[in-house]
KEBARO-58489 format. One record per residue (C-alpha): x, y negated, z; residue in one letter. Coordinates in Angstrom, 1 decimal, always signed. Layout:
<tilos>
xx = X; yy = Y; zz = Z; residu = a
...
</tilos>
This chain:
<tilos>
xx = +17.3; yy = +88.0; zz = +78.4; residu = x
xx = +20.2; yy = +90.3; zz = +79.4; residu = x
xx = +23.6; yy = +90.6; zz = +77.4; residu = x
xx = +25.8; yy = +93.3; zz = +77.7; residu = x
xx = +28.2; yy = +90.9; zz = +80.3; residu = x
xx = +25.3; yy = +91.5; zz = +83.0; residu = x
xx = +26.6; yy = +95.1; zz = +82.9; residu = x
xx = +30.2; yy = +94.2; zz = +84.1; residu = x
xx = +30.6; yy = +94.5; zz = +87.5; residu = x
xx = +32.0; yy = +92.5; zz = +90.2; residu = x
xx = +34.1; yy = +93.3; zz = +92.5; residu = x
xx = +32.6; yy = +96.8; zz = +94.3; residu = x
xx = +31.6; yy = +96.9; zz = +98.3; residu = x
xx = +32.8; yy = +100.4; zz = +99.1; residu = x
xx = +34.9; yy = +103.1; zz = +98.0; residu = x
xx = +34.2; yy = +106.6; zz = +97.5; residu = x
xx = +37.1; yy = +109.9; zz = +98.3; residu = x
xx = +35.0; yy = +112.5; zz = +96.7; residu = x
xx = +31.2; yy = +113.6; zz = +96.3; residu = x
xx = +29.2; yy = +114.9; zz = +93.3; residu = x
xx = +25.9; yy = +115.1; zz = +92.1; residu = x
xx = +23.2; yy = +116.7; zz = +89.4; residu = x
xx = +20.4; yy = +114.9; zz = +87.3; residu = x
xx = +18.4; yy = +116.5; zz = +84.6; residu = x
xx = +17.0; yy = +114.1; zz = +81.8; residu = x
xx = +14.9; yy = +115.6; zz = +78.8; residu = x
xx = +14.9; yy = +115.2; zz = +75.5; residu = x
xx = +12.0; yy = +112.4; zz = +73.6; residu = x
xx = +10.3; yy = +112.2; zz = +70.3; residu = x
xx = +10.1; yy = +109.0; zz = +68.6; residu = x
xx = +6.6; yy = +108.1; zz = +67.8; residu = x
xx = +7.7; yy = +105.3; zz = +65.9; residu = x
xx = +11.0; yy = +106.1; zz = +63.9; residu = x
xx = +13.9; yy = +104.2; zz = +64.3; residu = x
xx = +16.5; yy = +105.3; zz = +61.2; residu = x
xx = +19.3; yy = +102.7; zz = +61.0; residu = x
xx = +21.5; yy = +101.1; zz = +63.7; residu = x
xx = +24.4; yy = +98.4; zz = +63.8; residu = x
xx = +27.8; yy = +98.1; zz = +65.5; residu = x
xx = +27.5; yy = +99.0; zz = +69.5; residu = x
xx = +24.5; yy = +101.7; zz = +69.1; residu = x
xx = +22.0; yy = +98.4; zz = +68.3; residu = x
xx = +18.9; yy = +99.7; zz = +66.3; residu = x
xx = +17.7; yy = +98.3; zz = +63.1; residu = x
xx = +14.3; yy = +98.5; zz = +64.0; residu = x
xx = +12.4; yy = +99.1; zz = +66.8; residu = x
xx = +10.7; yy = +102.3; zz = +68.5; residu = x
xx = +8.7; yy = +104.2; zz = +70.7; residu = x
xx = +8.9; yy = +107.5; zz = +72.4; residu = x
xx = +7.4; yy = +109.8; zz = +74.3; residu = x
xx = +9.8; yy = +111.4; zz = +77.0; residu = x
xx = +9.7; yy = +115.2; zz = +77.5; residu = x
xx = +9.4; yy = +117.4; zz = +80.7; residu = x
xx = +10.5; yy = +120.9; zz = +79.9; residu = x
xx = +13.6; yy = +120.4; zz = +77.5; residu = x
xx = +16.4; yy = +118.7; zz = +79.6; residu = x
xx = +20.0; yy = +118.6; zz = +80.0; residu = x
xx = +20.7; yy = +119.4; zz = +83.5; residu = x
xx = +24.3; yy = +117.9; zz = +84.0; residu = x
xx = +26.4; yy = +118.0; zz = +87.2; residu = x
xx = +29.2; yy = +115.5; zz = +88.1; residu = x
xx = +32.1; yy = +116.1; zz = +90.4; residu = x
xx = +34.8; yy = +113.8; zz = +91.7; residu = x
xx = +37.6; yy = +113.0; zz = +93.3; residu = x
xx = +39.8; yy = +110.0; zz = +93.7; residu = x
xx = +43.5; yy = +109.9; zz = +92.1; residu = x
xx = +46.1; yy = +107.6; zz = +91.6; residu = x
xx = +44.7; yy = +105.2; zz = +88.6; residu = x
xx = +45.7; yy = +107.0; zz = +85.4; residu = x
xx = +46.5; yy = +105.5; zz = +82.0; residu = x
xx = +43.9; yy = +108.2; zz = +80.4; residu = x
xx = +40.5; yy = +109.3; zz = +81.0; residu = x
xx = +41.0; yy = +112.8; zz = +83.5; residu = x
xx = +38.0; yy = +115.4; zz = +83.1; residu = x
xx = +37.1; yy = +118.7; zz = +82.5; residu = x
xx = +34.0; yy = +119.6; zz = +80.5; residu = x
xx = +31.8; yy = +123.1; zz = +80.8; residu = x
xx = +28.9; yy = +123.9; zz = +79.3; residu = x
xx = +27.2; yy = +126.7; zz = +81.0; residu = x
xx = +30.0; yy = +127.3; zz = +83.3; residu = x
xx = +32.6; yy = +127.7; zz = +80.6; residu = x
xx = +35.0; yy = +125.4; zz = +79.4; residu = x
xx = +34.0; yy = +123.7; zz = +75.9; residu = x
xx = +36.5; yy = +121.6; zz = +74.1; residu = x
xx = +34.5; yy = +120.7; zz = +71.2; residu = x
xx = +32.3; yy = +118.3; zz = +72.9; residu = x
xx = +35.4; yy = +116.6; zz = +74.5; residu = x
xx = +35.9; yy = +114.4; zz = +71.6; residu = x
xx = +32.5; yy = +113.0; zz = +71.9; residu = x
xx = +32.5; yy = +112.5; zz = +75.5; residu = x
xx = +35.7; yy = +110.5; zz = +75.1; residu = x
xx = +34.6; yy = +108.1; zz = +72.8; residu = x
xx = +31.5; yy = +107.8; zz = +75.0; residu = x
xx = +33.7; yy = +107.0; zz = +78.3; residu = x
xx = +36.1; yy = +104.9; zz = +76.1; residu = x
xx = +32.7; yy = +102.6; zz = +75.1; residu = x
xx = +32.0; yy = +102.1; zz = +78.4; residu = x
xx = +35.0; yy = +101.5; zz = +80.5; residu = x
xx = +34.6; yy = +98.1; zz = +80.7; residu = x
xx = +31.0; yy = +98.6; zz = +82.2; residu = x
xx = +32.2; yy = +101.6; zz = +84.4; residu = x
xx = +35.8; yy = +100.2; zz = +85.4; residu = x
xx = +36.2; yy = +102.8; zz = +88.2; residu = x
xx = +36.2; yy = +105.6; zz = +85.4; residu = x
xx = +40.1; yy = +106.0; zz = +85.9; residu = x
xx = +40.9; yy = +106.1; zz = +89.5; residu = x
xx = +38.6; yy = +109.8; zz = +89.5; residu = x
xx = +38.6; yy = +113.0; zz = +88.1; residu = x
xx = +35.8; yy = +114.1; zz = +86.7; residu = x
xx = +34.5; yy = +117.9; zz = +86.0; residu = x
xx = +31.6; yy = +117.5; zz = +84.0; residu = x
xx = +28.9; yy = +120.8; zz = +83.9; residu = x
xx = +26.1; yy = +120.9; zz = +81.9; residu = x
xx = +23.9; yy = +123.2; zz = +80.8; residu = x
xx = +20.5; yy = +123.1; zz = +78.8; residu = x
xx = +16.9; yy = +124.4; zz = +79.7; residu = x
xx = +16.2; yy = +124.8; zz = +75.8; residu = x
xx = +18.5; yy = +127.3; zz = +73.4; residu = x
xx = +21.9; yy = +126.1; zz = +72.3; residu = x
xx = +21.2; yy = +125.1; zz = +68.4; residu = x
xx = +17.7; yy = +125.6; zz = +68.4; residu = x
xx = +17.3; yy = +123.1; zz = +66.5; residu = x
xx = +16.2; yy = +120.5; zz = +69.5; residu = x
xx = +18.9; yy = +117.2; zz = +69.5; residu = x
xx = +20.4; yy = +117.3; zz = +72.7; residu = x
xx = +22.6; yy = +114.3; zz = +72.4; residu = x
xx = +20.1; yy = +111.8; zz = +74.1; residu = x
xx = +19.1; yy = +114.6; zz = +77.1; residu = x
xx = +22.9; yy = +115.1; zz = +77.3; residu = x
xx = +24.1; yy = +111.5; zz = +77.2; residu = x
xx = +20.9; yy = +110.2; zz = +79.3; residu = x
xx = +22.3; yy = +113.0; zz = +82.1; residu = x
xx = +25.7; yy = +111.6; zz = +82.0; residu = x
xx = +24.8; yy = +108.3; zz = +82.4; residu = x
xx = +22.6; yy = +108.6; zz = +85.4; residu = x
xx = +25.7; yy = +110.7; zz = +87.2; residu = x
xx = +28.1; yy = +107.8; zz = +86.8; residu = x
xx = +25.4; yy = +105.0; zz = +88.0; residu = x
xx = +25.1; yy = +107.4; zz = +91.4; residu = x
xx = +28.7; yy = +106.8; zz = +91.7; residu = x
xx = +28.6; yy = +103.1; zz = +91.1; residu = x
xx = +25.6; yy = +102.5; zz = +93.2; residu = x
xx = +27.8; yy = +104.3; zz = +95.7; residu = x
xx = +30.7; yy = +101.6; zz = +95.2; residu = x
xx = +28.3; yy = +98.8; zz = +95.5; residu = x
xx = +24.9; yy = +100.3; zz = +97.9; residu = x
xx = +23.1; yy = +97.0; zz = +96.8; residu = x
xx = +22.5; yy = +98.3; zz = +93.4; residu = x
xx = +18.3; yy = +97.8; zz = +92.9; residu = x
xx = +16.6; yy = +100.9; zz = +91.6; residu = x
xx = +15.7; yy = +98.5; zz = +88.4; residu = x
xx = +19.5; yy = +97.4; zz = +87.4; residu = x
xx = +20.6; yy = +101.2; zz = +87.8; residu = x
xx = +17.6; yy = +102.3; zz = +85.3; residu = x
xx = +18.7; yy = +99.8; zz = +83.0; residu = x
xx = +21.9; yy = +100.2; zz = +83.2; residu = x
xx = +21.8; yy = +104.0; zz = +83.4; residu = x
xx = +20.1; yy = +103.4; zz = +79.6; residu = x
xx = +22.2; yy = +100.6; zz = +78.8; residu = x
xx = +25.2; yy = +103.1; zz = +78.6; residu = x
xx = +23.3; yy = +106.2; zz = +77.8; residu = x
xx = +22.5; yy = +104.2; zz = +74.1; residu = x
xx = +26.4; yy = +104.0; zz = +73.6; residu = x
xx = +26.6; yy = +107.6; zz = +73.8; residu = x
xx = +24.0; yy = +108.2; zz = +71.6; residu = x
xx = +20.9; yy = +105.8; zz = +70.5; residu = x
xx = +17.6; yy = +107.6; zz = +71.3; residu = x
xx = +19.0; yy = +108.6; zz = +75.0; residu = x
xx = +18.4; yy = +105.1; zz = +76.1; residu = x
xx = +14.9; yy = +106.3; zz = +75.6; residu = x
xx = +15.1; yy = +109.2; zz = +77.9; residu = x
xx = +15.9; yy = +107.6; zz = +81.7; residu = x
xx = +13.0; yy = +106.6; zz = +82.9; residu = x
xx = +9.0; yy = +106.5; zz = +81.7; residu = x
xx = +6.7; yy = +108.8; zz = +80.4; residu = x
xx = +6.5; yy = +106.2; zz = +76.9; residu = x
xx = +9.4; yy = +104.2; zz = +76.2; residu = x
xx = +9.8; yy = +101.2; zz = +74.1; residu = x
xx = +13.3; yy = +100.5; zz = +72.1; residu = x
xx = +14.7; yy = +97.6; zz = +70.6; residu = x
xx = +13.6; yy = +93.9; zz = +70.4; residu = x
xx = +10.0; yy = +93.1; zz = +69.6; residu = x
xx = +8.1; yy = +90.0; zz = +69.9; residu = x
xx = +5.5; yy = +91.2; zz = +70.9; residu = x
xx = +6.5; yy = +93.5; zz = +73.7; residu = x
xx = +8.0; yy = +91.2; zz = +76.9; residu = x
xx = +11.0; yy = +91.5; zz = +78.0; residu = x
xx = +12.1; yy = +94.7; zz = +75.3; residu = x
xx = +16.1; yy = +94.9; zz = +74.4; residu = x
xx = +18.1; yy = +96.4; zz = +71.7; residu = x
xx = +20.9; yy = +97.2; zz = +74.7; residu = x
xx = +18.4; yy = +99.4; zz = +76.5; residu = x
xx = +14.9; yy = +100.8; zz = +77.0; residu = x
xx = +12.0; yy = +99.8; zz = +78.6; residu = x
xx = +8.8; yy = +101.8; zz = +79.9; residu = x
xx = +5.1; yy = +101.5; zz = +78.6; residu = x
xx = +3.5; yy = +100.8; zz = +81.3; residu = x
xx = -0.5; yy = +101.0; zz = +80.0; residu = x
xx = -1.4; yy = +104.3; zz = +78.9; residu = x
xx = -4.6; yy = +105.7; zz = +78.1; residu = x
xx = -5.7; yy = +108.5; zz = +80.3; residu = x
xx = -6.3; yy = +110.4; zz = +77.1; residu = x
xx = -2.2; yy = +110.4; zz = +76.7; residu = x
xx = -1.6; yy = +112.1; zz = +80.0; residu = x
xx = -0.1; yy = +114.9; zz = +79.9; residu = x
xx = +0.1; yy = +115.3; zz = +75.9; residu = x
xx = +1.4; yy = +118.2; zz = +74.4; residu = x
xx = +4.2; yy = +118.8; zz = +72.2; residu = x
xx = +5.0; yy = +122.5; zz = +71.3; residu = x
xx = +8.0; yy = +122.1; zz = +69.0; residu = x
xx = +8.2; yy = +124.9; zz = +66.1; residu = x
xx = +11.8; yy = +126.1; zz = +65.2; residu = x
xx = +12.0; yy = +126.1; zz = +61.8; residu = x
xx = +15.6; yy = +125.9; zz = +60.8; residu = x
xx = +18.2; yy = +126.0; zz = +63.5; residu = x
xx = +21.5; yy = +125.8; zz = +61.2; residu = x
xx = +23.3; yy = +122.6; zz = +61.3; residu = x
xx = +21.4; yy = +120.1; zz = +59.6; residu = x
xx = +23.4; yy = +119.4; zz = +55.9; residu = x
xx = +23.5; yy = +115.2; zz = +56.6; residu = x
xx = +24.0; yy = +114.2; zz = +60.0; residu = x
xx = +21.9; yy = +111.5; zz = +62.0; residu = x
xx = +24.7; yy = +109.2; zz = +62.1; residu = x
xx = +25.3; yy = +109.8; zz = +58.4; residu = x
xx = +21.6; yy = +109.4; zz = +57.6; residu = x
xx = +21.5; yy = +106.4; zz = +59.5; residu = x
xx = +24.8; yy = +104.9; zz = +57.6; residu = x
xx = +23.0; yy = +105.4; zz = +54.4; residu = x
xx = +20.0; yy = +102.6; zz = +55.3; residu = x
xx = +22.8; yy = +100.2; zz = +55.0; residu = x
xx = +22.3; yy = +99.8; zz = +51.4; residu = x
xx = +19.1; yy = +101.4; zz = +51.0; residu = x
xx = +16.6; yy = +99.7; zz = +48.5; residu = x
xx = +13.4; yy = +99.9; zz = +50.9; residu = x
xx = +15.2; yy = +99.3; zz = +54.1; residu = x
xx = +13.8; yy = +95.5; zz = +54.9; residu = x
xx = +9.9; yy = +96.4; zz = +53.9; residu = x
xx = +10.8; yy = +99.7; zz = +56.5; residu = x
xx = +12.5; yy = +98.0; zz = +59.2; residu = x
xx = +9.1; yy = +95.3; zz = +59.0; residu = x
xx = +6.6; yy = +98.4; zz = +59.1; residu = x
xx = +8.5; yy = +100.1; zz = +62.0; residu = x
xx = +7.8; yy = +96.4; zz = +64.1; residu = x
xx = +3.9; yy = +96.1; zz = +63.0; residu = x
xx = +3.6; yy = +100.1; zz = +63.9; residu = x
xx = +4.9; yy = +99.4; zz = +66.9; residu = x
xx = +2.2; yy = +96.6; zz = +67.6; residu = x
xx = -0.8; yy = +99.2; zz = +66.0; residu = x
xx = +0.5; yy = +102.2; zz = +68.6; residu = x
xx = +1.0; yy = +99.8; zz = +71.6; residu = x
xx = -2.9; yy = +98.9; zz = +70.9; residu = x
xx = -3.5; yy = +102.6; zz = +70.3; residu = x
xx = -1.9; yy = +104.1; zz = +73.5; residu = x
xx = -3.7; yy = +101.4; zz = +75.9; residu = x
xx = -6.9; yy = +102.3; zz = +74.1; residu = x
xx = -7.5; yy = +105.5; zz = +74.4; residu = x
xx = -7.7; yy = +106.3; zz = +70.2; residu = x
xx = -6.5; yy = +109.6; zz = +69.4; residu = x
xx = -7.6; yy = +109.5; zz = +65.7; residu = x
xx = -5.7; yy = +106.8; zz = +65.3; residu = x
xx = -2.6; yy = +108.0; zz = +67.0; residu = x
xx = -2.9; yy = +111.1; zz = +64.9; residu = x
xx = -2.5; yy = +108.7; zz = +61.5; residu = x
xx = +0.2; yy = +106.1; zz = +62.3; residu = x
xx = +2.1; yy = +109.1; zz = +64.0; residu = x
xx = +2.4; yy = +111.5; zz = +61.0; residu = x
xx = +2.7; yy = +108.3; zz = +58.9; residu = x
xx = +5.7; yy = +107.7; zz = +60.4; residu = x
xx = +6.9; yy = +111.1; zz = +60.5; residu = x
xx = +6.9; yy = +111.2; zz = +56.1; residu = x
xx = +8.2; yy = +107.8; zz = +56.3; residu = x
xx = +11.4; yy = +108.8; zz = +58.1; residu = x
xx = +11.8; yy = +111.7; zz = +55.9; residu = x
xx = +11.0; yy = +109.2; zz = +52.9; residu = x
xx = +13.6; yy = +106.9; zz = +53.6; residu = x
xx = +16.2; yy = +110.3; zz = +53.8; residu = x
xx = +14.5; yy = +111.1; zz = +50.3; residu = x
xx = +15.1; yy = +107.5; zz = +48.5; residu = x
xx = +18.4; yy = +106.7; zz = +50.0; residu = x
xx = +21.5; yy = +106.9; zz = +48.0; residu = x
xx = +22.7; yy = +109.4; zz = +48.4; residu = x
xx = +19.3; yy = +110.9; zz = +48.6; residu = x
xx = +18.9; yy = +114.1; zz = +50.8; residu = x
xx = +16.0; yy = +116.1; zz = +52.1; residu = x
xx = +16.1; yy = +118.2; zz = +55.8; residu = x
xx = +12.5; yy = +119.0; zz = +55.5; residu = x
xx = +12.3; yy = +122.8; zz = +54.7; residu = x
xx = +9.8; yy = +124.9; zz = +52.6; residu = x
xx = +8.1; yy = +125.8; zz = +56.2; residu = x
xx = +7.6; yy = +122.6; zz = +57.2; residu = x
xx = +5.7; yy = +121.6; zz = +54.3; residu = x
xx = +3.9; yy = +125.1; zz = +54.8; residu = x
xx = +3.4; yy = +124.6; zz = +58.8; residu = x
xx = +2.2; yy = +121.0; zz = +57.6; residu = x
xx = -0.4; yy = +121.9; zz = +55.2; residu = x
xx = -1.8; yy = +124.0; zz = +57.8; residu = x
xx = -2.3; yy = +121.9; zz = +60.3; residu = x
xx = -3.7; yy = +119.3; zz = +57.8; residu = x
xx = -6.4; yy = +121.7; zz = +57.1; residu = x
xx = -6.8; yy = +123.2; zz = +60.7; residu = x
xx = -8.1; yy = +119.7; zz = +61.3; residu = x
xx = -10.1; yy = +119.2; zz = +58.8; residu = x
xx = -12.1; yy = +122.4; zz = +59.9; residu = x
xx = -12.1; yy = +121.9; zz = +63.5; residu = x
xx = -12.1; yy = +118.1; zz = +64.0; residu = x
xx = -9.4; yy = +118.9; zz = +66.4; residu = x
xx = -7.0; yy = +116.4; zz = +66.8; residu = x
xx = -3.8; yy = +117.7; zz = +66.6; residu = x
xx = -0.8; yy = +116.1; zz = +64.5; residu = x
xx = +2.9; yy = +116.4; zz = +64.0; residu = x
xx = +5.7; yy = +115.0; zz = +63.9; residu = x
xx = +9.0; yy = +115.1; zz = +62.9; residu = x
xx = +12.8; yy = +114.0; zz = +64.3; residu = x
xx = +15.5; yy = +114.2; zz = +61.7; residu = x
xx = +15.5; yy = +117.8; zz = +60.6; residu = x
xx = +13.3; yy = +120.6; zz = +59.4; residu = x
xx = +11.6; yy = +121.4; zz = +62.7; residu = x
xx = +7.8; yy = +120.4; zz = +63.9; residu = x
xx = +6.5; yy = +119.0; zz = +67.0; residu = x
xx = +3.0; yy = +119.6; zz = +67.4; residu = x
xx = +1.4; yy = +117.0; zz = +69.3; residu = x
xx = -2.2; yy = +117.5; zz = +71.0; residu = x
xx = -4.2; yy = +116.3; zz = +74.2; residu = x
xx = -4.0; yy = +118.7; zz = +77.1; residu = x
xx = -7.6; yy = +119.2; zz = +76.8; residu = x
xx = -7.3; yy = +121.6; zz = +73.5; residu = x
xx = -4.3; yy = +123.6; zz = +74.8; residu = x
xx = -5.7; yy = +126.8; zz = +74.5; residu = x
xx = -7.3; yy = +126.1; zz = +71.1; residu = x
xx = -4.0; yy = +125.0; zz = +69.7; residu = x
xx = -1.6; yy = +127.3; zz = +71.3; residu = x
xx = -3.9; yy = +130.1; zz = +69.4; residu = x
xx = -4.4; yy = +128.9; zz = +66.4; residu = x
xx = -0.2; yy = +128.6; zz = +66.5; residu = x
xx = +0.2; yy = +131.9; zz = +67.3; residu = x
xx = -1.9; yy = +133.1; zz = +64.5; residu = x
xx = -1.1; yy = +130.9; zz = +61.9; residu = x
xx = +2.6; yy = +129.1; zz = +62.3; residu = x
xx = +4.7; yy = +131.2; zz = +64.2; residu = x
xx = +5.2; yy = +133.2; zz = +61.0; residu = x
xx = +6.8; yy = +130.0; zz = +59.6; residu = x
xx = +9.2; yy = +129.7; zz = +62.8; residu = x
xx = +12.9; yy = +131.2; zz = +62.5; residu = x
xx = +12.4; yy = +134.0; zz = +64.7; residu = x
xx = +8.8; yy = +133.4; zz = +65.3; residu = x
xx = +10.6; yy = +130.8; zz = +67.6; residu = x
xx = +8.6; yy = +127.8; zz = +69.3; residu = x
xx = +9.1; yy = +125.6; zz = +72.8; residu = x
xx = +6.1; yy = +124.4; zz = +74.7; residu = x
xx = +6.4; yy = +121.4; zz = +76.3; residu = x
xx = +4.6; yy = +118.4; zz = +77.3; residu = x
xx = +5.0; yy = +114.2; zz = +78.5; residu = x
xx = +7.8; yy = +114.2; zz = +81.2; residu = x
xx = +8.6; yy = +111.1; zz = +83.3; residu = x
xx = +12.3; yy = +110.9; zz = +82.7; residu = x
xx = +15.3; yy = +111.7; zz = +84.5; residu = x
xx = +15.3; yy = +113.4; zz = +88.0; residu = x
xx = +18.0; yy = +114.0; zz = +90.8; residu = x
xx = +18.7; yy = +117.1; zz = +91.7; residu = x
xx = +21.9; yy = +116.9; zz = +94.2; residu = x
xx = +23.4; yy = +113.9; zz = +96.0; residu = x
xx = +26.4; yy = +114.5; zz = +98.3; residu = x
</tilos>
């Protein structure tokens, strides 16, 4: 099993002047929730996600050598501007993984990023963002040392996208990804994720159209929310259901059974936003439309034997999740029945993705 020493390098082969180059990686939705972590990013329970295609963080990193500095030298833009207030966070992000990355102070860096979805819509771009980031600095290392395999750099590109922020680990490479130690998944980590390899042709290309229901800044962050399963009175019997879920969906995904999928899913979906509603403090981001988009849906199926489900990340939002083969069916029956409850009449179509993708290499 790896440790997070296998990440430290050796000594590197070659050296690099100058270069740059762009990855995109997209955002995922947890399947099965993980809601509580522990020092260095570890989760307190397993999960599982399915990676997205259409909402991504395209990111470009540019370089060029200086003399060794005793501070981190970059400059951050977000859609071609400058943008101080994510400086902070990517500080602490490069400060957690110097000792992984120890070539981060002999370059400057201008970091450019942009996203394919709308800024505070309401879609977490922290694990698209850091996920980008990541995969930018392993081009550069596998650079300094052209032996790199393509497996270490995954692994490591999701190793250090996790200390940025947890669920991006889940967003490098795979169409499903598994996170955090499991028993009965070979060779699964709590430093990084790992791809599930056996899926069911009925889960290709799978469709998640994601309803904007509240865009605002949520009222309790994640990392707040996760803080508070700490203490929390149900958090062993939860963290024990999140590893037998993982088992049932594993079994689910490899067989094919979408009425299945569609019950443990939105079982986990109330249970995250259960454990938000019993924690101490308790607190509640669902929002009158989501209950409302909910119900509908609920009884949309039950007329149409259609499977469609939802789910839901940590916030008032709704991803509607649904085979490929119903599209049209689905998309309709949003239109006419749950855009009304979107802010805006606001929703993002978007399906399974495989992960992040070069774009530029020179």
């Amino acid at each position: 099993m790896l440790s997070p020493s296998d990440f430290i390098p050796q000594n590197y082969t070659q050296t690099v002047e100058k270069g740059s180059f762009q990855w995109s990686a997209p955002s995922n939705i947890a399947l099965v929730k993980y809601w509580g972590k522990m020092e260095n990013q570890i989760p307190a329970n397993p999960s599982i996600s399915f990676t997205l295609k259409n909402c991504k963080t395209i990111t470009k990193l540019t370089f060029s050598k200086i003399e060794r500095s005793p501070n981190f030298s970059f400059d951050l833009l977000f859609d071609g501007k400058p943008k101080e207030s994510f400086r902070p966070k990517i500080q602490i992000f490069l400060e957690r993984v110097e000792v992984y990355l120890p070539f981060l102070k002999d370059y400057h860096f201008t970091i450019d990023t942009q996203n394919t979805f709308p800024h505070s819509s309401g879609i977490a771009s922290s694990a698209s963002g850091m996920a980008a980031l990541a995969v930018n600095f392993m081009s550069l290392e596998k650079q300094l040392n052209p032996q790199m395999t393509a497996e270490y750099f995954n692994r490591k590109a999701s190793f250090l996208a996790r200390l940025g922020s947890g669920s991006a680990c889940r967003s490098v490479k795979g169409k499903v990804v598994i996170w955090g130690n499991h028993e009965e998944t070979e060779n699964s980590s709590d430093l990084f994720g790992i791809e599930f390899a056996e899926l069911h042709s009925n889960f290709e290309n799978y469709q998640d159209t994601i309803l904007l229901v509240d865009k605002g800044e949520k009222q309790v962050s994640s990392t707040v929310g996760h803080d508070l399963m700490n203490n929390h009175p149900f958090a062993e019997k939860r963290f024990e259901q999140a590893h037998q879920n993982l088992s049932k969906i594993k079994d689910i995904l490899n067989s094919g059974d979408i009425h299945e999928f569609v019950k443990l899913v939105e079982s986990e979906a109330l249970t995250l936003h259960a454990m938000m509603m019993t924690s101490i403090p308790y607190f509640i981001l669902m929002k009158p439309n989501t209950l409302e988009i909910i119900n509908k849906i609920w009884k949309f199926r039950e007329l149409t034997s259609i499977p469609v489900c939802f789910t839901l990340d940590a916030g008032a939002n709704v991803h509607v999740l649904y085979p490929e083969n119903v599209r049209e069916e689905i998309l309709q029956f949003i239109k006419n029945e749950l855009v009304v409850h979107c802010q805006n009449e606001q929703y993002i179509c978007d399906e399974i993705g495989i992960g992040t993708q070069l774009i530029i290499d020179n």
